[in-house]
DRENLUM-905392 format. One line per field, with one value per residue (C-alpha): residue number from 0; residue in three letters; x negated, z, y. Coordinates in pm, whole numbers. Layout:
N
k = (NUM / ...) $
r = (ALA / ...) $
X = (X / ...) $
Z = (Z / ...) $
Y = (Y / ...) $
REM end
This chain:
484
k = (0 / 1 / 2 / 3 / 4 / 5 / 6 / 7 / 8 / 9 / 10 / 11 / 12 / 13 / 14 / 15 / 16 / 17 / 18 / 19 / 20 / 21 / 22 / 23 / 24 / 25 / 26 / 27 / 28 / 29 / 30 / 31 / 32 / 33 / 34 / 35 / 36 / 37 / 38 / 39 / 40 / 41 / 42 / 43 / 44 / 45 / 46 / 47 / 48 / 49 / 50 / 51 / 52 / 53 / 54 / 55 / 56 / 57 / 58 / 59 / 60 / 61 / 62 / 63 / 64 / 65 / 66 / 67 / 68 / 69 / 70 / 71 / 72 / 73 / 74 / 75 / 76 / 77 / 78 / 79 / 80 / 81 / 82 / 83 / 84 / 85 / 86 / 87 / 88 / 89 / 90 / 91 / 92 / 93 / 94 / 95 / 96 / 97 / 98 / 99 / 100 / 101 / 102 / 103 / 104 / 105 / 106 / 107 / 108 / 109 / 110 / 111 / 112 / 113 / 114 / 115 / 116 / 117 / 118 / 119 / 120 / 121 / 122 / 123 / 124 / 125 / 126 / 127 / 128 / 129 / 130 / 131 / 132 / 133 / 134 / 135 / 136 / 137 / 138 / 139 / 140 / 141 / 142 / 143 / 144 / 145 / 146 / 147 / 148 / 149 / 150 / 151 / 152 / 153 / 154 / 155 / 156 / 157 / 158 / 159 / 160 / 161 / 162 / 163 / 164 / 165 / 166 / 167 / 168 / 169 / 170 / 171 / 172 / 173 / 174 / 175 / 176 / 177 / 178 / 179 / 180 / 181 / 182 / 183 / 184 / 185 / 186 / 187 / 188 / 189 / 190 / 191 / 192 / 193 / 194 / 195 / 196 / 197 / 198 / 199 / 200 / 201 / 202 / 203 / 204 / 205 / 206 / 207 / 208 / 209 / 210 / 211 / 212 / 213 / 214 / 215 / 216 / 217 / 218 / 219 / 220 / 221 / 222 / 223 / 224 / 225 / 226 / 227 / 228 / 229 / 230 / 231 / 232 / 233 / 234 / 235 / 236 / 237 / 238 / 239 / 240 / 241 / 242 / 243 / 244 / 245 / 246 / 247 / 248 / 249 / 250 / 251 / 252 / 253 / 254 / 255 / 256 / 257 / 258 / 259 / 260 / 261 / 262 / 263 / 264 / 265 / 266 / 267 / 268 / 269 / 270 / 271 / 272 / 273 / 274 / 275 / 276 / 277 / 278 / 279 / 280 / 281 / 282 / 283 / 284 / 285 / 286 / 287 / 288 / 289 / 290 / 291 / 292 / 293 / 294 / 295 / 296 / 297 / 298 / 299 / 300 / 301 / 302 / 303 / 304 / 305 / 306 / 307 / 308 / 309 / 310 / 311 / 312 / 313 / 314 / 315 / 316 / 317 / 318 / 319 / 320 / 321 / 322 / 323 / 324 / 325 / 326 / 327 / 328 / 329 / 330 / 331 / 332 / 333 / 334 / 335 / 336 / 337 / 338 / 339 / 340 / 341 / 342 / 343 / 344 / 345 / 346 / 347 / 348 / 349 / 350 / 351 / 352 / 353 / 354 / 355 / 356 / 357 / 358 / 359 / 360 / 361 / 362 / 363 / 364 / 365 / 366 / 367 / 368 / 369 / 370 / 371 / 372 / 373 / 374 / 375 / 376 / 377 / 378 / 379 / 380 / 381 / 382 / 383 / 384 / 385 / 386 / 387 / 388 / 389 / 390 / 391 / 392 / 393 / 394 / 395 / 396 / 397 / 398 / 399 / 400 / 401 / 402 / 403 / 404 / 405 / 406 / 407 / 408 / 409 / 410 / 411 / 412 / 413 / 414 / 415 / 416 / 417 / 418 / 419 / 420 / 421 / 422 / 423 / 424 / 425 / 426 / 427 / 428 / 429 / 430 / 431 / 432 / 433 / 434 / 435 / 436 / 437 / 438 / 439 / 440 / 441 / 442 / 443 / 444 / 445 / 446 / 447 / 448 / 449 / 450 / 451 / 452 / 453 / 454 / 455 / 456 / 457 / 458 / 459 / 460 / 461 / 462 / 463 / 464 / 465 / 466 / 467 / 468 / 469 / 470 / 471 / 472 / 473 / 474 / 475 / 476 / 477 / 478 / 479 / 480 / 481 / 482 / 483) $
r = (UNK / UNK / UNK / UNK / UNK / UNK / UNK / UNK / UNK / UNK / UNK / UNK / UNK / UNK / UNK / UNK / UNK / UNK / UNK / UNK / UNK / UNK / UNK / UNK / UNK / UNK / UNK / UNK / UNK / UNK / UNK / UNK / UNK / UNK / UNK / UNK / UNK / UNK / UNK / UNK / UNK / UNK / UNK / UNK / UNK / UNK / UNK / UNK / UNK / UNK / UNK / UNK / UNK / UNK / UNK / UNK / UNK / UNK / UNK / UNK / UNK / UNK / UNK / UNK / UNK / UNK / UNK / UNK / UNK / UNK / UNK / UNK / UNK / UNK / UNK / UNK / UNK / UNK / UNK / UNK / UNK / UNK / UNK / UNK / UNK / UNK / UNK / UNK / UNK / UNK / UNK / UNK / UNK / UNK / UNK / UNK / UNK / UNK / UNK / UNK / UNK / UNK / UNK / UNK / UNK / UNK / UNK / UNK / UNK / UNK / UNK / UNK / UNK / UNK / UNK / UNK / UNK / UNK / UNK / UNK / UNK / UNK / UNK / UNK / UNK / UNK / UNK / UNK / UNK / UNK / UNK / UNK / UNK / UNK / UNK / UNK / UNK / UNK / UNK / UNK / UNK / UNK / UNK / UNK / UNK / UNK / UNK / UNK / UNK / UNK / UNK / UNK / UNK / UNK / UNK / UNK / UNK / UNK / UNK / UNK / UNK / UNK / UNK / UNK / UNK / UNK / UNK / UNK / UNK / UNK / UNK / UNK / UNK / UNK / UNK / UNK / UNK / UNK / UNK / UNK / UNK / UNK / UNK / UNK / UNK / UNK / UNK / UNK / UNK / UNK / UNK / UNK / UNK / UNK / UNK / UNK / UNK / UNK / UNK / UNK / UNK / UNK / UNK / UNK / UNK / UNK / UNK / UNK / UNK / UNK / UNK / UNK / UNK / UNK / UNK / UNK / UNK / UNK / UNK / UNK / UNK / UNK / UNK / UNK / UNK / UNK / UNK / UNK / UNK / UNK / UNK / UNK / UNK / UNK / UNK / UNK / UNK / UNK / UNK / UNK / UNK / UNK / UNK / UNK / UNK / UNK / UNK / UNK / UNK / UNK / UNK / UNK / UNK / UNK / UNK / UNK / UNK / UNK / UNK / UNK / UNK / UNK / UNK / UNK / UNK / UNK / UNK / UNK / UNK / UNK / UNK / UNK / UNK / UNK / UNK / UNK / UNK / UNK / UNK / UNK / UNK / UNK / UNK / UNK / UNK / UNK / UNK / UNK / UNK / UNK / UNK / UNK / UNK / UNK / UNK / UNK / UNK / UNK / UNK / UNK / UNK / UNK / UNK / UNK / UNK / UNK / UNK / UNK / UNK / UNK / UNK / UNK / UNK / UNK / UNK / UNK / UNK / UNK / UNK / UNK / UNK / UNK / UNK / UNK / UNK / UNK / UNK / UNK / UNK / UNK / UNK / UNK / UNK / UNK / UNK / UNK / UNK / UNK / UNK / UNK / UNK / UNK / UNK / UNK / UNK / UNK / UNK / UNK / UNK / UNK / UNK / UNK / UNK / UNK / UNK / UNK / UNK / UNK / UNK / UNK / UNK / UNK / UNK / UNK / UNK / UNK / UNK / UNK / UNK / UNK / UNK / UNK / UNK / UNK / UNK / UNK / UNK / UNK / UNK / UNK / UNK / UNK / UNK / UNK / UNK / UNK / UNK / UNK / UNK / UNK / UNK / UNK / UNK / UNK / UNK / UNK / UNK / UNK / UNK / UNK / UNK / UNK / UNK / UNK / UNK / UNK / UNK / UNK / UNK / UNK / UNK / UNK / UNK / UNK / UNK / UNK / UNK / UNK / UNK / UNK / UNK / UNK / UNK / UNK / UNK / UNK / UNK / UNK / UNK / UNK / UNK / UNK / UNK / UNK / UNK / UNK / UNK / UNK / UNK / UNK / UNK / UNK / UNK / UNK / UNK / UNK / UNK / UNK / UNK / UNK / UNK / UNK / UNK / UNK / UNK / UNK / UNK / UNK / UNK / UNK / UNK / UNK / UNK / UNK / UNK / UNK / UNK / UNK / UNK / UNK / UNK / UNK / UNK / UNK / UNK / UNK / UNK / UNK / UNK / UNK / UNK / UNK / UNK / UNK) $
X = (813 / 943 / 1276 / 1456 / 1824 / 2059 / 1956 / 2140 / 2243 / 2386 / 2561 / 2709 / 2812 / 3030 / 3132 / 3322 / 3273 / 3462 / 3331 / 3146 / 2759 / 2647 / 2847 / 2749 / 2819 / 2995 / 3205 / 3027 / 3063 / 2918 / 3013 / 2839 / 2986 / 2847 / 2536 / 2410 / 2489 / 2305 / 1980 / 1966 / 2035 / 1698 / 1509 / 1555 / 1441 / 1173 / 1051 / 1036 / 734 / 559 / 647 / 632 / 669 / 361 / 294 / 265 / 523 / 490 / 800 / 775 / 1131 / 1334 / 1672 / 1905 / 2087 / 1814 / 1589 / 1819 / 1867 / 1523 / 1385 / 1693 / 1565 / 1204 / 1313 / 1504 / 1154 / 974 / 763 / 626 / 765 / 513 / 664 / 457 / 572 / 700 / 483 / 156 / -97 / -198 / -497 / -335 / -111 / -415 / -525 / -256 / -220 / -515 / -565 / -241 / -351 / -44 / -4 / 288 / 454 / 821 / 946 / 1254 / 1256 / 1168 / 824 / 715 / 519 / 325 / 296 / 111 / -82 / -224 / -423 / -287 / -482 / -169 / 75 / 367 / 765 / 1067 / 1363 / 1522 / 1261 / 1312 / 1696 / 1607 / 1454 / 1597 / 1686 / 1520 / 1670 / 1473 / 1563 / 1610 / 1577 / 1854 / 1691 / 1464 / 1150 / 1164 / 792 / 689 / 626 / 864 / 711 / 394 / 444 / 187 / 76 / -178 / -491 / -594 / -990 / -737 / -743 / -412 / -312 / -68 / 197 / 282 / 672 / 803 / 1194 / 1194 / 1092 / 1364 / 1604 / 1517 / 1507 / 1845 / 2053 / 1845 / 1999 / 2346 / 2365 / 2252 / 2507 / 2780 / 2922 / 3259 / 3463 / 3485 / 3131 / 2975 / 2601 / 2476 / 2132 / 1965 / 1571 / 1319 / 1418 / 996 / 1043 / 1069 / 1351 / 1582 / 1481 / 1584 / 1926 / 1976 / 1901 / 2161 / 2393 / 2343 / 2324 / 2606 / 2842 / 2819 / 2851 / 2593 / 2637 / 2358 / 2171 / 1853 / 1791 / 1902 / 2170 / 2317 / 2656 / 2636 / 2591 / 2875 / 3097 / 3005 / 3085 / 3394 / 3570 / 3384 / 3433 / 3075 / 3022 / 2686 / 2343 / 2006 / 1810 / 1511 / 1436 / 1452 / 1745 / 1949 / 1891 / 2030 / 2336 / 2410 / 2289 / 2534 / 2802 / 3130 / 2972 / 3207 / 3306 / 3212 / 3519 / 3573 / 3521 / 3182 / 2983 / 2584 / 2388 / 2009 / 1755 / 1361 / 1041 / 975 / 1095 / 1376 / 1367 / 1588 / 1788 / 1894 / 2027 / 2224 / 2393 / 2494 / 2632 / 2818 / 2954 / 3029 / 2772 / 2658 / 2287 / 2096 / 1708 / 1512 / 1117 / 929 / 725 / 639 / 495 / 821 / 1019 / 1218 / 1330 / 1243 / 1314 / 1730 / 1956 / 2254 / 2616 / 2676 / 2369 / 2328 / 2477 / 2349 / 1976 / 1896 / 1550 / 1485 / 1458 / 1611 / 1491 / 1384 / 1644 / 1762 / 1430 / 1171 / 937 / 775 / 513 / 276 / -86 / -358 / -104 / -269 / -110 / 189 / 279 / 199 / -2 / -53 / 256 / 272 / 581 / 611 / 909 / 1002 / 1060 / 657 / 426 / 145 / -82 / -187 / -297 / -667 / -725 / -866 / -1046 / -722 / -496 / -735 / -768 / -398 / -221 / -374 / -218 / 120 / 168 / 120 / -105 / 108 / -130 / 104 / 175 / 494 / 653 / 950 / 1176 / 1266 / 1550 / 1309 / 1427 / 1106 / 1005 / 764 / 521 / 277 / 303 / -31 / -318 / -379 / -63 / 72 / 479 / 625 / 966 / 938 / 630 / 332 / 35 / -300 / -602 / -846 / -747 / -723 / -1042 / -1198 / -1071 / -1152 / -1566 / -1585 / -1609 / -1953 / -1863 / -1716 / -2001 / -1710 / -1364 / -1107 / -728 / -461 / -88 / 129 / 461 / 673 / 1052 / 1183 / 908 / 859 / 487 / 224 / -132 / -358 / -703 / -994 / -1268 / -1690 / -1813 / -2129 / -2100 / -1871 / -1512 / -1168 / -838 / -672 / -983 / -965 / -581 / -655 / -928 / -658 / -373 / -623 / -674 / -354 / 15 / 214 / 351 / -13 / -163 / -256 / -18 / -274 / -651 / -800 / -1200 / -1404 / -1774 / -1761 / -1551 / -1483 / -1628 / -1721 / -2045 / -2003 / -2001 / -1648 / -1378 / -1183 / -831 / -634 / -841 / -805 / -459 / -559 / -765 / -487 / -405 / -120) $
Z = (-15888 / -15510 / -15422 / -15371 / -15115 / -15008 / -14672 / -14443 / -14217 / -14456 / -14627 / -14315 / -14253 / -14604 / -14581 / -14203 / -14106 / -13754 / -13664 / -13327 / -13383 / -12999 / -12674 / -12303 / -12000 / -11913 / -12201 / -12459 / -12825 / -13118 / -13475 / -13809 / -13955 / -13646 / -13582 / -13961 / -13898 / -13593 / -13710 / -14064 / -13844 / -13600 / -13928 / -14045 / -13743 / -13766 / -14098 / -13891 / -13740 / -14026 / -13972 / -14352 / -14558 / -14468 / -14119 / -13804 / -13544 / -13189 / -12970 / -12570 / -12410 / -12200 / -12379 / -12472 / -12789 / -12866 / -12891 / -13184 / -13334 / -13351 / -13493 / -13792 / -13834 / -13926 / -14177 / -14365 / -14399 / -14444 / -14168 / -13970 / -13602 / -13356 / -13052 / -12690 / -12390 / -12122 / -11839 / -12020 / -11881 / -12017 / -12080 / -12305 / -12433 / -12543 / -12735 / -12938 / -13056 / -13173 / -13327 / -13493 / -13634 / -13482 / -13525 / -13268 / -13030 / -12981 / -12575 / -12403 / -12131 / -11851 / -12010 / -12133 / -11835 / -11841 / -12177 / -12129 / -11849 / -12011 / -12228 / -12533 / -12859 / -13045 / -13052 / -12794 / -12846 / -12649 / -12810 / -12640 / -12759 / -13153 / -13107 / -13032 / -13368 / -13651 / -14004 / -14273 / -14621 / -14730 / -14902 / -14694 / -14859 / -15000 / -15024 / -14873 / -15002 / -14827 / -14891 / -14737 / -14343 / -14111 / -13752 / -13583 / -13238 / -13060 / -12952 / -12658 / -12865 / -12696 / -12661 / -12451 / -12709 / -12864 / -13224 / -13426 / -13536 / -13927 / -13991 / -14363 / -14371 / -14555 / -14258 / -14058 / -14349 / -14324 / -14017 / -13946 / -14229 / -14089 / -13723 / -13937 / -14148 / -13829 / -13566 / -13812 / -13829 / -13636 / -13687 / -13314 / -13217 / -13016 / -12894 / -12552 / -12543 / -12182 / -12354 / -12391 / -12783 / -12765 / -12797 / -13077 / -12957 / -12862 / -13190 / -13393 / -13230 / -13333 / -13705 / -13669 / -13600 / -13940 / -14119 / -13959 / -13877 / -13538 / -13231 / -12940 / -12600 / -12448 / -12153 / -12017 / -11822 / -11748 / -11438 / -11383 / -11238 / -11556 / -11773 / -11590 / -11634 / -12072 / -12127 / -11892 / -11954 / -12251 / -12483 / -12538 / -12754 / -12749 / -12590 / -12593 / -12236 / -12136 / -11827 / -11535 / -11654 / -11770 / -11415 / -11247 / -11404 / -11360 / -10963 / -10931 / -10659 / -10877 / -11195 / -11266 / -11604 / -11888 / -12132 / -12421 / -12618 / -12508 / -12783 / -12808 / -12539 / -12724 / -12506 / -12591 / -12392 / -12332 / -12230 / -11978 / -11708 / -11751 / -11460 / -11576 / -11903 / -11708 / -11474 / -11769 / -11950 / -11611 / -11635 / -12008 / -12111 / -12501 / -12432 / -12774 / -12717 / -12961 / -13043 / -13200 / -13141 / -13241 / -13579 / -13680 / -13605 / -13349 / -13388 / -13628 / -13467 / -13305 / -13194 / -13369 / -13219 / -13345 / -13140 / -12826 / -12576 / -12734 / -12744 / -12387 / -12404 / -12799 / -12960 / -13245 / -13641 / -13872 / -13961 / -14329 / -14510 / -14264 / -14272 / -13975 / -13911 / -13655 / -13689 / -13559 / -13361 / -13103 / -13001 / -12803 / -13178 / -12985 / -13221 / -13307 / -13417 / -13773 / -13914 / -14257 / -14425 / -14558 / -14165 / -14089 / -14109 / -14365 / -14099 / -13815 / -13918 / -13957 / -13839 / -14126 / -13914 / -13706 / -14000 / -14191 / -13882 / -13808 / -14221 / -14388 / -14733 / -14646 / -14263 / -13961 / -13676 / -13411 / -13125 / -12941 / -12915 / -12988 / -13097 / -13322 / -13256 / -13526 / -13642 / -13659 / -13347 / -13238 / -12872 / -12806 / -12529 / -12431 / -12556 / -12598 / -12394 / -12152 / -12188 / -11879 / -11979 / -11670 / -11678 / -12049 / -12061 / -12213 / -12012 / -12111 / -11871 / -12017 / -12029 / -11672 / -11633 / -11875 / -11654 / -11315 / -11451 / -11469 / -11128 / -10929 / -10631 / -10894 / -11031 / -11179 / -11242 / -11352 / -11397 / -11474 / -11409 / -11112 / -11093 / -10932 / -10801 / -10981 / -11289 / -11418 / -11375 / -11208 / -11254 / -10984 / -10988 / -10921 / -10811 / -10716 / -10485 / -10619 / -10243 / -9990 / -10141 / -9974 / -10221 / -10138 / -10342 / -10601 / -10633 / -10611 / -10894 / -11107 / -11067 / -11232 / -11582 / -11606 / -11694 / -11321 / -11428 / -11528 / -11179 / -10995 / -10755 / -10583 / -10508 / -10448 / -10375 / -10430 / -10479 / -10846 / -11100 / -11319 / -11598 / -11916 / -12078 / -12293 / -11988 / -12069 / -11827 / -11752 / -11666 / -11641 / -11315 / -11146 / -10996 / -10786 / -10641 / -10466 / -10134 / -10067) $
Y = (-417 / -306 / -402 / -121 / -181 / 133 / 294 / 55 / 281 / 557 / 218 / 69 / 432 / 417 / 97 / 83 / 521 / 427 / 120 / 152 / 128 / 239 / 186 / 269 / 245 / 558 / 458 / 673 / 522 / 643 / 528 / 435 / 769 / 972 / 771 / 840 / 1201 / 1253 / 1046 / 1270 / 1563 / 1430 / 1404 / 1725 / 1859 / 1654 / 1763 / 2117 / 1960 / 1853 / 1463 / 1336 / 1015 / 797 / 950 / 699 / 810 / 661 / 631 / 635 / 591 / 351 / 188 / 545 / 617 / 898 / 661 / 466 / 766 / 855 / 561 / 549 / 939 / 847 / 579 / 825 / 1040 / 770 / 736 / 473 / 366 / 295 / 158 / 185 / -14 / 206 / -41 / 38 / 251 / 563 / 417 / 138 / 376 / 581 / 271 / 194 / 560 / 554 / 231 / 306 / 657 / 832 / 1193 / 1300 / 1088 / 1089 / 1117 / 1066 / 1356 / 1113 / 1029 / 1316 / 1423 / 1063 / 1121 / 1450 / 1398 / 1105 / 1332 / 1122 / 1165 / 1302 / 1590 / 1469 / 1613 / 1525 / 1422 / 1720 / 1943 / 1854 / 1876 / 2254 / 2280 / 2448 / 2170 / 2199 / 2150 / 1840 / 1552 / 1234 / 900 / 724 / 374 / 166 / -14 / -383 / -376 / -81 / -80 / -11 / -89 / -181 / -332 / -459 / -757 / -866 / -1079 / -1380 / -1151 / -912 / -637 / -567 / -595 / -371 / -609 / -436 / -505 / -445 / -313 / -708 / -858 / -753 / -779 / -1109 / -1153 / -1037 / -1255 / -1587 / -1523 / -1411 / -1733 / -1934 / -1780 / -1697 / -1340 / -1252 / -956 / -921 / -942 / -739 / -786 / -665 / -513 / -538 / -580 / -304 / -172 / -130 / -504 / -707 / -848 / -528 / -354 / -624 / -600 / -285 / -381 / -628 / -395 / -187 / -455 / -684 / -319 / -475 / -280 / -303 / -209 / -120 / -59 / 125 / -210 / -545 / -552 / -801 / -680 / -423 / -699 / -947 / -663 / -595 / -974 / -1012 / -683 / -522 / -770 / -874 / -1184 / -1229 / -1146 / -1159 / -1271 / -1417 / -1681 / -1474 / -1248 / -1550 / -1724 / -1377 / -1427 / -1717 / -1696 / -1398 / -1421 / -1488 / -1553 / -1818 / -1963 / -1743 / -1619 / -1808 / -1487 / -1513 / -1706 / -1702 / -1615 / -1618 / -1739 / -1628 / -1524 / -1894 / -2229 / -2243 / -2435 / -2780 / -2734 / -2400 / -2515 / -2790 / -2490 / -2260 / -2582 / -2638 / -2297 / -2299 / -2083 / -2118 / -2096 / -2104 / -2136 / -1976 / -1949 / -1660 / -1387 / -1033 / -1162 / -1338 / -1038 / -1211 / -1549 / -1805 / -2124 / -2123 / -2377 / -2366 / -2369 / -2742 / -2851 / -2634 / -2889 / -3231 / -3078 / -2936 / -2838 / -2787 / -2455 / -2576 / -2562 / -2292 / -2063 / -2077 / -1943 / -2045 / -2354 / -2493 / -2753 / -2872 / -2953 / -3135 / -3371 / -3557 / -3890 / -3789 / -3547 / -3254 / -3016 / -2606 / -2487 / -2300 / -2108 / -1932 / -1716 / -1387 / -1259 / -1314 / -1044 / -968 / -882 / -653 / -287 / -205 / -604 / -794 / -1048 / -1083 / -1086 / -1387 / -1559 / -1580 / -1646 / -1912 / -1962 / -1828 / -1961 / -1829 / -1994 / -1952 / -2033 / -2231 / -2627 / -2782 / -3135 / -3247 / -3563 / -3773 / -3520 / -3220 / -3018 / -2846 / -2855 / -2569 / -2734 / -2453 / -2079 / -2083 / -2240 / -1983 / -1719 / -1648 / -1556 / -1344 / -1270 / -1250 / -1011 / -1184 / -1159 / -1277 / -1399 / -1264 / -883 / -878 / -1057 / -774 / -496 / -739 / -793 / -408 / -424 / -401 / -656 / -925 / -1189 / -1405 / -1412 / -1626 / -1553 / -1854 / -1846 / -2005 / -2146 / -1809 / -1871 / -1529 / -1464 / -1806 / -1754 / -1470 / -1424 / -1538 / -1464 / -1624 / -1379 / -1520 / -1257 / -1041 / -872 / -819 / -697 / -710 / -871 / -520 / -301 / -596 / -509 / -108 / -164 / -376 / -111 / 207 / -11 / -276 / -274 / -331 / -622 / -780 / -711 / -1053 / -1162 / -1375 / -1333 / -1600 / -1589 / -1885 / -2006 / -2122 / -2130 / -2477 / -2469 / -2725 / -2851 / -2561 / -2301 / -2251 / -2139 / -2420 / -2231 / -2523 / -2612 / -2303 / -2296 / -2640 / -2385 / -2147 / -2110 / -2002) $
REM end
């Protein structure tokens, strides 16, 4: 029998009307009351164009209201949100939509050209355009299935092809009261939102908010001085960073001590750097590491408050209906890390192989290595052998290696990441020479088929590459081979 819960929007809309859902920077706010309004109002305009319960919508758009708005409208019919990175390539974009069996594809104003001149294998609308559109007197849904799909976000495979990440309302129900009965609610809370909402970990913010009737101020992209300014004189409590944003902060002129207001700042995207932990504790900022992915719809694995200073370094334990546990230890307890729990997906869409390959009885193969101390804190090791995390983007070797092969001069190619001051790490490649080829038409080559942020930051050519018994790239070797 599904489990049927009130929309959560229309009930956070009841329950506090003029409590602040949205803020912005130009001091724009938008409540529960007028939030709910404006999405039923989008999804009535939607219906105009034949979007429908069960349809696959994708949604191209930096961080904007709209795009909230938009993605609360298409719950209320029913549909499906497909979210596409705004740093993919057309090409990439044209993959997902497919894959995904989208029919029209949603558009803030500043994308829509891409959008079209990408030739994209669906009907493509820009929010401005369906505001234009007349409503139609349907009936919107008053409740929510938690196991019926809500999202599909995808995720890079490590064979370079991506995977549609399927997300049931449940999973970020769950999701969302975990990080609630972990962090505690406050009545004054108030979460800034400087990630991509395509992300797992800016949409789940925003589900937080309905859920918690917790504002979010939010903006179309991490600043620092913009954020400096929400926390000291906005009265933002809490926020969600990765690495390289976290270590702008703290490296801004001024910065000083943060207010004691200031409560949780939620560190994800990968490991920090010790050193950084010890300035923010210097400076009295409440870092919280964290560990999860797409699959886990954000977090799984958080620090709590109690523990944040006396475990540097840990991402903490499973939140309240998680389990975690590592396998295949070798002898320094270092092993695979697998999670399970009502915030995990069921699998990736039209991906058995994928889907078997990744849940085994109920937990999720995470891919990546990690130990526990004797009280259980986990200590993620290695996101994954080979995954290259830049600035908080997940990049994987062997995608840029697929596009790099394609190319007539290359007889072999290797990609690994290096240590970078301001991402964390960069791809360098690793190119044998079929005939003679400059690094600049092996960067030109790169830029027609990859993401900007996935384009090697070093070429390096060579005469072999190391490889095992098995004829297997050895990546690990390969940045002792950089000059820089």
């Amino acid at each position: 029998m599904a489990e049927m819960i009130p929309h959560w929007l229309s009930k956070q809309a009841d329950l506090a009307p003029e409590q602040p859902a949205i803020e912005t920077p130009d001091g724009r706010t938008w409540t529960f009351k007028e939030l709910k309004k404006e999405s039923q109002q989008f999804a009535r305009k939607l219906a105009g164009h034949g979007v429908k319960q069960g349809d696959h919508i994708g949604i191209l758009s930096e961080n904007q209201p709209a795009m909230v708005t938009t993605i609360h409208a298409l719950s209320y019919l029913g549909a499906t949100v497909v979210l596409l990175n705004t740093r993919l390539t057309a090409a990439e974009w044209r993959y997902q939509l497919e894959d995904a069996d989208v029919t029209c594809l949603l558009t803030s104003s500043h994308w829509r050209g891409a959008a079209v001149e990408g030739e994209l294998p669906c009907h493509v609308l820009s929010f401005s355009e369906v505001e234009q559109t007349t409503e139609q007197p349907i009936a919107l849904r008053e409740e929510l299935d938690l196991d019926e799909p809500f999202t599909i976000l995808y995720t890079s495979g490590t064979t370079g092809f991506p995977k549609g990440v399927v997300h049931t309302y449940g999973n970020h129900w769950w999701s969302a009261i975990s990080s609630a009965l972990n962090l505690g609610l406050h009545a004054e809370d108030k979460w800034l939102c400087a990630l991509p909402v395509f992300h797992i970990s800016g949409l789940s913010i925003f589900i937080k908010s309905v859920l918690y009737g917790m504002p979010v101020f939010l903006l179309e992209k991490f600043d620092e001085d913009m954020a400096h300014d929400a926390i000291f004189t906005r009265g933002v409590t809490m926020a969600s960073v990765v690495t390289v944003t976290l270590k702008r902060l703290v490296d801004r002129p001024g910065a000083g001590e943060f207010p004691e207001s200031f409560r949780c700042m939620l560190l994800g995207g990968g490991p920090a750097p010790r050193p950084l932990l010890e300035q923010t504790k210097e400076r009295n900022i409440p870092v919280f590491q964290s560990y999860g992915m797409t699959e886990t719809s954000s977090q799984i694995v958080t620090l709590s408050p109690k523990d944040a200073l006396r475990k540097i370094g840990s991402a903490g334990k499973p939140l309240m209906p998680a389990q975690l546990k590592i396998v295949d230890q070798d002898e320094q307890q270092v092993g695979e890390i697998f999670v399970k729990g009502p915030m995990v997906t069921k699998g990736y869409y039209k991906n058995q192989h994928a889907t078997e390959k990744s849940l085994q009885t109920g937990w999720l193969a995470t891919g990546d290595l990690g130990r526990l101390d004797e009280e259980g804190f986990l200590y993620v090791v290695d996101r994954r052998k080979d995954l290259i995390i830049s600035g908080g983007e997940n990049i994987y070797p062997s995608e840029i290696e697929s596009v790099l092969s394609g190319m007539p001069q290359v007889k072999d190619v290797g990609v690994a990441g290096v240590k970078d001051d301001t991402w964390g790490k960069v791809p360098a490649a690793f190119v044998v020479r079929r005939e003679a080829v400059s690094a600049e038409e092996i960067l030109a080559f790169a830029e027609s088929g990859l993401a900007k942020y996935k384009w090697p930051k070093y070429i390096q050519f060579v005469e072999e590459l190391p490889r095992n018994a098995s004829n297997k790239l050895v990546r690990a070797e390969l940045p002792e081979l950089l000059e820089r």
